[in-house]
ZADREN-147768 format. One line per field, with one value per residue (C-alpha): x, y, z; residue number from 0. Coordinates in Angstrom, 2 decimals. Example, Ala and Ser with C-alpha at 12.3 -4.5 7.8 and 13.67 -1.06 7.14 Angstrom:
X (12.30 | 13.67)
Y (-4.50 | -1.06)
Z (7.80 | 7.14)
pos (0 | 1)
***
This chain:
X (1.51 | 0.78 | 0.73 | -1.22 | 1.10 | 0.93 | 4.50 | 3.14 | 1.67 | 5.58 | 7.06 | 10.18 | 9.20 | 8.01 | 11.19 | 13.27 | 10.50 | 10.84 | 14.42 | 14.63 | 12.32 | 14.20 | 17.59 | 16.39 | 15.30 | 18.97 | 21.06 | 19.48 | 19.09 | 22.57 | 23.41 | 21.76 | 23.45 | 21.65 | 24.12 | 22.77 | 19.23 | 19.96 | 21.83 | 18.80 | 16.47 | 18.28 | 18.24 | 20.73 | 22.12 | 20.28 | 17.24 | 16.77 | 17.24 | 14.98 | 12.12 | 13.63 | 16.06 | 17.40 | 17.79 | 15.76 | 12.72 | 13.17 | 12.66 | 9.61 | 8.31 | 8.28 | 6.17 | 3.62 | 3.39 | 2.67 | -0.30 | -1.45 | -2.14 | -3.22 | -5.97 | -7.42 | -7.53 | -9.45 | -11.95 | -12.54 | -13.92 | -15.53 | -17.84 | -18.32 | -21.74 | -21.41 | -22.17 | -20.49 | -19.37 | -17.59 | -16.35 | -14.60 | -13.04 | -11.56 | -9.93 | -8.28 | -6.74 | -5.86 | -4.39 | -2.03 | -0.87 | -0.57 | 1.76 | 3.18 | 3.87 | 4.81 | 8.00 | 8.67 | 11.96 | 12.83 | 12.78 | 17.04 | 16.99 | 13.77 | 14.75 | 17.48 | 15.49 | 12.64 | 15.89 | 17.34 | 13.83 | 12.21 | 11.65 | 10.49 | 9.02 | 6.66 | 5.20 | 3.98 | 2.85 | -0.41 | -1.28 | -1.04 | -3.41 | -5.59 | -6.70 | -6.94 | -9.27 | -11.34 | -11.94 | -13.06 | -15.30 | -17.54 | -17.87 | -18.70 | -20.83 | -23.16 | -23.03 | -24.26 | -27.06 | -27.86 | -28.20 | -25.24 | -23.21 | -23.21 | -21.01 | -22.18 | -18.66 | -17.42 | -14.31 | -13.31 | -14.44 | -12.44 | -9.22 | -9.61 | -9.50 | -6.36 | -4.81 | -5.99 | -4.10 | -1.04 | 1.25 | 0.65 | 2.13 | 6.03 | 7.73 | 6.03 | 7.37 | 10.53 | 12.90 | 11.30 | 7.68 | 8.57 | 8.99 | 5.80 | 2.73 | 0.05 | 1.45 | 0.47 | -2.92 | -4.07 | -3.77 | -5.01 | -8.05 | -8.55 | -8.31 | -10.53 | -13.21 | -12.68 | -12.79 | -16.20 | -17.52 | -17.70 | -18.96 | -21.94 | -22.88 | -26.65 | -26.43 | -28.81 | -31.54 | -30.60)
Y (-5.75 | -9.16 | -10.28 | -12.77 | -15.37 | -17.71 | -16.42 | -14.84 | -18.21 | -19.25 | -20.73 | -20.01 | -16.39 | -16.04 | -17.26 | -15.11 | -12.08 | -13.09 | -12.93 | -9.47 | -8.29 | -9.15 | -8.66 | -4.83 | -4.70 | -5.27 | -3.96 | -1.50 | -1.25 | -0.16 | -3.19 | -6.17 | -8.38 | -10.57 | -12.91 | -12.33 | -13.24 | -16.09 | -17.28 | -16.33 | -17.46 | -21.18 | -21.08 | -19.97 | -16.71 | -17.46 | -18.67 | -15.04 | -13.33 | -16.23 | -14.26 | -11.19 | -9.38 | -6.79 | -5.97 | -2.84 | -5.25 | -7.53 | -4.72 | -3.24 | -6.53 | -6.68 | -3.30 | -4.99 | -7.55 | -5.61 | -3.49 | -6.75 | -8.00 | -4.40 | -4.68 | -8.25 | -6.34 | -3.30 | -5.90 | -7.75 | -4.26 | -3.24 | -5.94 | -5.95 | -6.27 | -2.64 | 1.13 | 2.38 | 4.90 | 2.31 | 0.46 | 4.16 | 4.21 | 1.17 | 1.01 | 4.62 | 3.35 | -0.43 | 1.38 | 3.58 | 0.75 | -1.92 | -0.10 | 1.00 | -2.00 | -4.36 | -1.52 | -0.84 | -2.85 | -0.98 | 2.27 | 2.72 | 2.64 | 3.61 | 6.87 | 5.43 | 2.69 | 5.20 | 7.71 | 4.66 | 3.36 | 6.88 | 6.85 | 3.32 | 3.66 | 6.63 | 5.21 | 1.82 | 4.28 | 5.69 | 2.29 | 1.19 | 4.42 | 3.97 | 0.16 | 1.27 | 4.54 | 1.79 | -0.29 | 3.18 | 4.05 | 0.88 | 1.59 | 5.57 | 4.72 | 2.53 | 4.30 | 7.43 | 5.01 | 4.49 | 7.85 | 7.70 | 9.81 | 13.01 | 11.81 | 13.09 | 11.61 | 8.30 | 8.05 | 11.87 | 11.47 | 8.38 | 9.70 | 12.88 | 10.28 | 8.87 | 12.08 | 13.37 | 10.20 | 10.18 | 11.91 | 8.75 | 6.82 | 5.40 | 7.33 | 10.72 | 9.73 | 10.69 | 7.81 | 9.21 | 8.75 | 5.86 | 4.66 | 6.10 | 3.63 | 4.56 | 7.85 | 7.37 | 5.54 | 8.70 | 10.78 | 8.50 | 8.07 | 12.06 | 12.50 | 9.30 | 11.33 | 15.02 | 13.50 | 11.20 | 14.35 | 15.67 | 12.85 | 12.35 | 15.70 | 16.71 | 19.02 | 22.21 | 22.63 | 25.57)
Z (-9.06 | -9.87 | -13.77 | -14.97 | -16.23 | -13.06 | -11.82 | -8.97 | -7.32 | -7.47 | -4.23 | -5.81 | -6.53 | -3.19 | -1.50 | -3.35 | -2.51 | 1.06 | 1.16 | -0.67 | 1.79 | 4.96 | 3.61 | 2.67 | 6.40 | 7.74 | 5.32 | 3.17 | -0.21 | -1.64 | 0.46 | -0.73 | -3.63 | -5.97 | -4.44 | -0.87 | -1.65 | -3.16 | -0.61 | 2.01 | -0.21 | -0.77 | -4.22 | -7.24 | -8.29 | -11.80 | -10.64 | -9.31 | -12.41 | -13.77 | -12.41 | -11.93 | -14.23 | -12.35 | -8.51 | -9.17 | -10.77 | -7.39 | -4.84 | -6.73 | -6.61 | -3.31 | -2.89 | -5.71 | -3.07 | -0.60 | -2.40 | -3.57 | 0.13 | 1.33 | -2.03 | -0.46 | 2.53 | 1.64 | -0.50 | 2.92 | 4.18 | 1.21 | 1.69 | 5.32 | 6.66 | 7.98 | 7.30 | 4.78 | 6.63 | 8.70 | 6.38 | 4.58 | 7.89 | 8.35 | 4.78 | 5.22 | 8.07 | 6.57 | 3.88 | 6.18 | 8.73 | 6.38 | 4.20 | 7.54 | 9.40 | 6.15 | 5.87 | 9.72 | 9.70 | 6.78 | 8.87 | 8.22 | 4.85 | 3.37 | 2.21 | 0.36 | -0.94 | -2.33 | -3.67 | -5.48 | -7.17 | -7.39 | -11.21 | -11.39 | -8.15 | -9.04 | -12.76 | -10.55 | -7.72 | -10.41 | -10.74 | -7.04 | -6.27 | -9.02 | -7.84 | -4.57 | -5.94 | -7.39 | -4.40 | -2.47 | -5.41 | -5.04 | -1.17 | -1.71 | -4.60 | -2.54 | 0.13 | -2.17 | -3.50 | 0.53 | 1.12 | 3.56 | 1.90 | -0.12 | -3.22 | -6.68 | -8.00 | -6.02 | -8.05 | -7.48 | -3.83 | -3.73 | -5.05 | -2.73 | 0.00 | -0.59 | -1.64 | 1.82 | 4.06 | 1.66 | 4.05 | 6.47 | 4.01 | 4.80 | 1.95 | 3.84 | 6.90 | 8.70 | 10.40 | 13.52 | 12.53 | 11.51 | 14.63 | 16.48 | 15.08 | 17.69 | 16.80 | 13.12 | 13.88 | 15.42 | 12.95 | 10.35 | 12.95 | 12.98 | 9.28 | 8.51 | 10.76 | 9.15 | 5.59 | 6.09 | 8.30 | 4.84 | 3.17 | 5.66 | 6.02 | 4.49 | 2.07 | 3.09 | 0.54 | -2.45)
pos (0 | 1 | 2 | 3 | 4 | 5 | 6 | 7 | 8 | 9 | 10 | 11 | 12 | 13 | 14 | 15 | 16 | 17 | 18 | 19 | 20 | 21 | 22 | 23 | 24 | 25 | 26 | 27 | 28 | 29 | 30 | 31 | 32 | 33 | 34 | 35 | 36 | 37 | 38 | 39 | 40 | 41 | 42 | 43 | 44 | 45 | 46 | 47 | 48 | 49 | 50 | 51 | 52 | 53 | 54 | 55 | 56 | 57 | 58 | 59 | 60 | 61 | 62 | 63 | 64 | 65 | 66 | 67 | 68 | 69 | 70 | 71 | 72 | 73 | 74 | 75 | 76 | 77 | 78 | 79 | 80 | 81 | 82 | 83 | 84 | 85 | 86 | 87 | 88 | 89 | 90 | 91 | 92 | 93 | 94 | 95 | 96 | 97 | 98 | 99 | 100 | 101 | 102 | 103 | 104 | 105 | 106 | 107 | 108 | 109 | 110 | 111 | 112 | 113 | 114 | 115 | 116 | 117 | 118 | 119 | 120 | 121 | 122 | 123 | 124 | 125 | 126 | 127 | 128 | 129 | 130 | 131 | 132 | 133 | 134 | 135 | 136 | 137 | 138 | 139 | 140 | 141 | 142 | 143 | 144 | 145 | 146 | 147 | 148 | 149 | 150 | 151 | 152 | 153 | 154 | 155 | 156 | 157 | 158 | 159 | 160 | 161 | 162 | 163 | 164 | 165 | 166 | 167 | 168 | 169 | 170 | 171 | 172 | 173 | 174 | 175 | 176 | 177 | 178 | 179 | 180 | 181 | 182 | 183 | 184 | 185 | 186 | 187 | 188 | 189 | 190 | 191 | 192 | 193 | 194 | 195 | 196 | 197 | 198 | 199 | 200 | 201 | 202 | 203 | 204 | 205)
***
């Protein structure tokens, strides 16, 4: 995810990010050279490795991009002028497509992207989760102060909401479901309901 050096606000850094991104697209993983991104991205072999040191650093950069964007997103809902209940909704499914359509042209390769990165890939995936938790936590803790939702623990609840939609998520999904979005946004729209069902419900007096 992004540091805080000032890197990240690079148009050179986002050319090269660019590049990666679409060249993964066409020709997989295994596929793409340092050498071809440069070349896509109009720049030099060793102004890549500049700001990034290794292919495998490049490519997970491009996923911290992509959480990045998907966090602005789910802050845009989180303070929507809406329920709360609404609001839950919209960011389970935000967090499902997003991820969903930013990797669609991907759908050839991704298994053999996530096989190649899986290590690396998995110690950055806590920290994705856990800033996305955080963002769900605010909502479900004021929607608990509200009365709108019965949520002794918003971070627990929170987690147990992204848990819950995690099989949506591209590296769950087969090359075929890959392929079905309206597919995908139902079920995301079905669970979204079952799991705030729960939240709203009163709880019966003991």
């Amino acid at each position: 995810m992004a540091n805080d050096t000032g890197d990240e606000l690079s148009p050179t850094r986002e050319s090269i990010l660019d590049a990666a991104e679409q060249l993964i697209g066409v020709l997989g993983y295994s596929k793409t050279t340092i050498d071809d991104v440069a070349r896509a991205a109009g720049v030099s072999k060793r102004t890549v490795y500049v700001h990034f040191p290794t292919k495998e650093e490049l490519v997970l950069c491009t996923i911290d991009r992509i959480v990045d964007r998907l966090l602005a997103r789910l802050r845009t809902h989180a303070i929507a002028d809406t329920p709360r209940a609404d609001a839950v909704r919209a960011m389970l499914l935000e967090r499902v497509l997003f991820r969903f359509d930013s990797v669609r042209d991907y759908r050839h390769g991704l298994d053999e992207l996530f096989a190649s990165l899986r290590p690396a890939y998995l110690a950055r995936r806590k920290t994705y989760f856990d800033a996305e938790a955080a963002v769900f936590a605010g909502v479900l803790a004021a929607g608990a102060e509200a009365g709108e939702f019965t949520c002794p623990d918003s971070l627990a609840a929170a987690e147990t909401l992204l848990l819950a939609t995690n099989s949506l998520l591209p590296y769950a999904l087969s090359v075929r479901e890959l392929g079905r979005r309206k597919d995908v946004e139902a079920k995301a729209g079905r669970i979204a309901d079952l799991l705030l069902y729960g939240l709203c419900r009163k709880v019966r007096p003991g």
